[in-house]
N, C-alpha and C positions, 0 to 999 in steps of 0.2 A: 504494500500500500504506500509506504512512503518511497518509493523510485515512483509509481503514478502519481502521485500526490506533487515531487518534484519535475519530471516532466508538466503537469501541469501548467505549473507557476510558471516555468520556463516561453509555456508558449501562450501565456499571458492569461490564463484563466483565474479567476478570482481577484484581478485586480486590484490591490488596495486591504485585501482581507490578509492581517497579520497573524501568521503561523508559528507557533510553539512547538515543538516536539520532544519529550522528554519520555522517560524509562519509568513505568507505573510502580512499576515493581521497588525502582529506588526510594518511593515516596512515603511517608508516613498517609494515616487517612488525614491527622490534620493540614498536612501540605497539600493534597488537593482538595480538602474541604477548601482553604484560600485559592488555589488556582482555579475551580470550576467548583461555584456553593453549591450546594443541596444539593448536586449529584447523588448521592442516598449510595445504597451501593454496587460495586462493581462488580459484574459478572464474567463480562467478557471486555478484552481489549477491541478495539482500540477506544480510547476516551476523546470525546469534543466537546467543546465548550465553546458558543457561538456569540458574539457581541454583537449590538448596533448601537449607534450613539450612546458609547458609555454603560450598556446597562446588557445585560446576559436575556439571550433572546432565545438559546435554544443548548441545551447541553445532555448527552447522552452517552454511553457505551453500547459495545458489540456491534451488533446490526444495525441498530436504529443511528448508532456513531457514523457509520461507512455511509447509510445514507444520506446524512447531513453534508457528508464530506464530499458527497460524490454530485450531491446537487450544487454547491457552494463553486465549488471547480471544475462540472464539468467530465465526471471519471465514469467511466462504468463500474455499477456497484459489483458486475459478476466478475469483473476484471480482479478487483478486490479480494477478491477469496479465493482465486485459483491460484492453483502452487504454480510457478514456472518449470520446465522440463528443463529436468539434469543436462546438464554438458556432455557432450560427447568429447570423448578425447581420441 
């Protein structure tokens, strides 16, 4: 998700929308209680937390996270979930 997510920005999708990316796993709950409130809790990765002027408009995990993401910039959500095929050497 985050190589889509980076291609995206790259070819200008979400515009303007400021992007975080951090490791869930490093966090305490109080550190994302502050980075995304009332998230409540987490089930599955990945986590979003969505702003509009200043104020938290949309914030989610697992599924319902990929689709905010995928609408925001642009992604396909099935792209999201499928594993890429091993390298051939």
């Amino acid at each position: 998700m985050l190589d889509l997510l980076e291609d995206a920005i790259r070819g200008g999708h979400g515009s303007g929308i400021p992007v975080g990316i951090f490791d869930i796993d490093q966090l305490t709950p109080a550190d994302l209680e502050r980075l995304i409130p009332e998230l409540g809790v987490i089930h599955h990765s990945p986590v979003v937390g969505y702003w509009e002027r200043g104020k938290l408009a949309e914030k989610a995990c697992g599924f319902q996270a990929r689709e905010i993401a995928s609408r925001l910039f642009g992604l396909d959500p099935k792209a999201m979930i499928d594993r890429p095929a091993p390298a051939r050497v």
